[in-house]
DOLO-792337 format. One record per residue (C-alpha): residue number from 1; residue in three letters; x, y, z. Coordinates in pm, 1 decimal, padded with zeros to 6 digits. Layout:
<pts>
+-----+------+----------+----------+----------+
|  nr | rest |     east |    north |       up |
+-----+------+----------+----------+----------+
| NUM |  ala |        X |        Y |        Z |
...
+-----+------+----------+----------+----------+
</pts>
This chain:
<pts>
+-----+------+----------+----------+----------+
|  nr | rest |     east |    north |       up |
+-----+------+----------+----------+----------+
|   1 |  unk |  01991.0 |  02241.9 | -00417.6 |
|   2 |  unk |  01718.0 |  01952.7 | -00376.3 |
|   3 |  unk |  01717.2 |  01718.3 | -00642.0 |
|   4 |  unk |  01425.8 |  01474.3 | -00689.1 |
|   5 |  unk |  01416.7 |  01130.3 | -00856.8 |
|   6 |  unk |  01140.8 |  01092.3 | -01090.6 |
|   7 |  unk |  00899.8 |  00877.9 | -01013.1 |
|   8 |  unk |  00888.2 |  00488.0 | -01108.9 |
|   9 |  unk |  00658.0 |  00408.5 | -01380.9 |
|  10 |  unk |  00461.3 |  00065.1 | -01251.7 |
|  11 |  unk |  00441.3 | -00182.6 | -01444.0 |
|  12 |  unk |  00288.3 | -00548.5 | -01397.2 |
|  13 |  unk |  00650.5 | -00733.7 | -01411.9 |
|  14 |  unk |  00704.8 | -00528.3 | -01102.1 |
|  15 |  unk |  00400.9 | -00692.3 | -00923.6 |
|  16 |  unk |  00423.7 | -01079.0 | -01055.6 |
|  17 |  unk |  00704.4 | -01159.5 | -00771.9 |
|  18 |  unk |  00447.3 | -01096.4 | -00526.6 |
|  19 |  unk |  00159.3 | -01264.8 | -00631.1 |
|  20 |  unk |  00053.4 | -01464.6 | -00330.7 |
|  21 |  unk |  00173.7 | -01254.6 | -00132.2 |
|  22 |  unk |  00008.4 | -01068.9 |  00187.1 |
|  23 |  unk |  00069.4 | -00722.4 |  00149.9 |
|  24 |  unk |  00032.3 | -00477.4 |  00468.8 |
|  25 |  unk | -00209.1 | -00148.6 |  00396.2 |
|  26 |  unk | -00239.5 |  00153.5 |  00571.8 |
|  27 |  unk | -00547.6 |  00192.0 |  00743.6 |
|  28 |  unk | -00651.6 |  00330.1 |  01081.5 |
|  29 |  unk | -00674.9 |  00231.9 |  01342.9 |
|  30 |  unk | -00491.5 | -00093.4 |  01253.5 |
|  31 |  unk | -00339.6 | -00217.3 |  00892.6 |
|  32 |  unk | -00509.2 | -00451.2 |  00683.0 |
|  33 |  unk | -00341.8 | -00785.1 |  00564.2 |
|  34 |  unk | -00444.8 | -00827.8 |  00142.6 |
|  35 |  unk | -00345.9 | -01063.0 | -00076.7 |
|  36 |  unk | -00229.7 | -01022.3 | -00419.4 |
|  37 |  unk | -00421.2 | -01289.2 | -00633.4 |
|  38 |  unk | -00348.9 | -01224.2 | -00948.1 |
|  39 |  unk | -00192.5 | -00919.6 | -01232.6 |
|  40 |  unk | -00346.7 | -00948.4 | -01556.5 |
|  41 |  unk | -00211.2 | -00761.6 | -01851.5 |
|  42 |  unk | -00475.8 | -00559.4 | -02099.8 |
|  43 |  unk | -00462.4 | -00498.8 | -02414.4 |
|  44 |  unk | -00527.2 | -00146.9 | -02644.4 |
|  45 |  unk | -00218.6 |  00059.2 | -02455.7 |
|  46 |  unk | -00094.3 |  00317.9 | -02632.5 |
|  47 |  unk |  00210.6 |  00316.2 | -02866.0 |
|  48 |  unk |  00519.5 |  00400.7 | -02670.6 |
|  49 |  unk |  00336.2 |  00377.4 | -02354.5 |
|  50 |  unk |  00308.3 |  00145.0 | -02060.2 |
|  51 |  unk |  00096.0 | -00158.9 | -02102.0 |
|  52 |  unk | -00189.4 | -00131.5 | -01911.8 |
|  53 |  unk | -00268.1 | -00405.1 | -01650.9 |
|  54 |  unk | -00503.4 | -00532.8 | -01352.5 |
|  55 |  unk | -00411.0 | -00603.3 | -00994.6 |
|  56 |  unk | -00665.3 | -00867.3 | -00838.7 |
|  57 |  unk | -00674.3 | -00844.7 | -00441.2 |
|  58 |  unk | -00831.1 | -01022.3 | -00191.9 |
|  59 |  unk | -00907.0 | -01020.2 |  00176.5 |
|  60 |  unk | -01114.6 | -01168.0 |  00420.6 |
|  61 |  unk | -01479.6 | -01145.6 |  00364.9 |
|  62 |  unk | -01472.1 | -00998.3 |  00749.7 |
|  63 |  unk | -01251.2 | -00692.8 |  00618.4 |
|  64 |  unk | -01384.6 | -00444.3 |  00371.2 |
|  65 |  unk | -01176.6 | -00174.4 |  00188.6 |
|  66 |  unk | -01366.9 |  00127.7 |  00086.9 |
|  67 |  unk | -01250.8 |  00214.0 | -00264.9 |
|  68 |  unk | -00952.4 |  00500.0 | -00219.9 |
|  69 |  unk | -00567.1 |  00530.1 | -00258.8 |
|  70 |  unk | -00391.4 |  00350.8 |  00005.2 |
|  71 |  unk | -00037.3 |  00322.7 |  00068.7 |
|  72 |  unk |  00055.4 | -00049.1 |  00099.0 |
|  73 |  unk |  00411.8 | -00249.7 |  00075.6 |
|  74 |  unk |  00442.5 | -00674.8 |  00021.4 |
|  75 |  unk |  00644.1 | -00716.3 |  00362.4 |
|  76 |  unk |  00749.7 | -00495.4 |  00671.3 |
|  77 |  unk |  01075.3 | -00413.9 |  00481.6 |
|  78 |  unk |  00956.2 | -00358.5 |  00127.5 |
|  79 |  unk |  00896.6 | -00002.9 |  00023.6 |
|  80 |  unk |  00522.5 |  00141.8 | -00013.4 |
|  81 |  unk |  00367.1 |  00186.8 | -00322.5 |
|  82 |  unk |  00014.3 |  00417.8 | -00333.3 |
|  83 |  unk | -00234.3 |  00168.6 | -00511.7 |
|  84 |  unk | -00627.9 |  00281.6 | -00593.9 |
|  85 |  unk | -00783.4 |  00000.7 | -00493.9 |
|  86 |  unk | -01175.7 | -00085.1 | -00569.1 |
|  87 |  unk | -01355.0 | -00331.7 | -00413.1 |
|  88 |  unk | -01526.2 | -00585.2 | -00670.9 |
|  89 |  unk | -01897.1 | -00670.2 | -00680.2 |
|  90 |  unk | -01815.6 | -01050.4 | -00476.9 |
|  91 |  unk | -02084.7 | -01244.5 | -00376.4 |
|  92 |  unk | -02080.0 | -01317.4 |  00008.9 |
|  93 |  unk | -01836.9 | -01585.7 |  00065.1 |
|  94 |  unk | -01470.4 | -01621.4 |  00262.1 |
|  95 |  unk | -01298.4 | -01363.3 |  00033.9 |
|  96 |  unk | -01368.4 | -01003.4 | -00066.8 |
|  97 |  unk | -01226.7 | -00920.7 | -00365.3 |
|  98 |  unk | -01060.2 | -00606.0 | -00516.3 |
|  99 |  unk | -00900.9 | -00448.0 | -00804.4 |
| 100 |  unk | -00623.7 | -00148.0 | -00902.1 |
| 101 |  unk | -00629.0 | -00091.7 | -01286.4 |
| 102 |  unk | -00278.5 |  00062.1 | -01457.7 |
| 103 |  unk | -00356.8 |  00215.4 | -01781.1 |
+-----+------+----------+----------+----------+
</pts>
């Protein structure tokens, strides 16, 4: 019999260590370097459920995610985490900036 572990419920303490951070996405042909800017926690979750946050990426203004779920992990050892990321509306500059919302 195949027993599963439930899946881990994000939440923004679990991204704060790695603010700073490049993380490594999956993308073809080659993975993307992104950096983890900044989490920033919401307010208006619901009672009993998990706070809802922000995750602010960034990359090189040369790079450009398409907004999508990607699998990505802070370091070649860390385990990968499936992230929607969006690119923001940035004005042309060295950075390209993007966000993941947890609600």
């Amino acid at each position: 019999m195949l027993t599963e572990t439930p899946p881990v419920i994000l939440q923004a303490w679990h991204f704060r260590p790695f603010v700073g951070r490049q993380w490594e996405v999956d993308t073809q042909p080659k993975a993307i370097s992104i950096q983890l800017d900044q989490v920033d926690d919401l307010r208006g979750g619901m009672p009993g459920a998990r706070d809802p946050f922000v995750l602010i990426f960034s990359t090189p203004w040369t790079d450009l995610l398409v907004e999508g779920h990607y699998m990505m992990r802070p370091g070649p050892d860390a385990e990968a985490v499936q992230i929607h990321l969006i690119p923001t509306q940035t004005a042309p500059g060295p950075r390209r900036q993007y966000h993941a919302v947890f609600n």
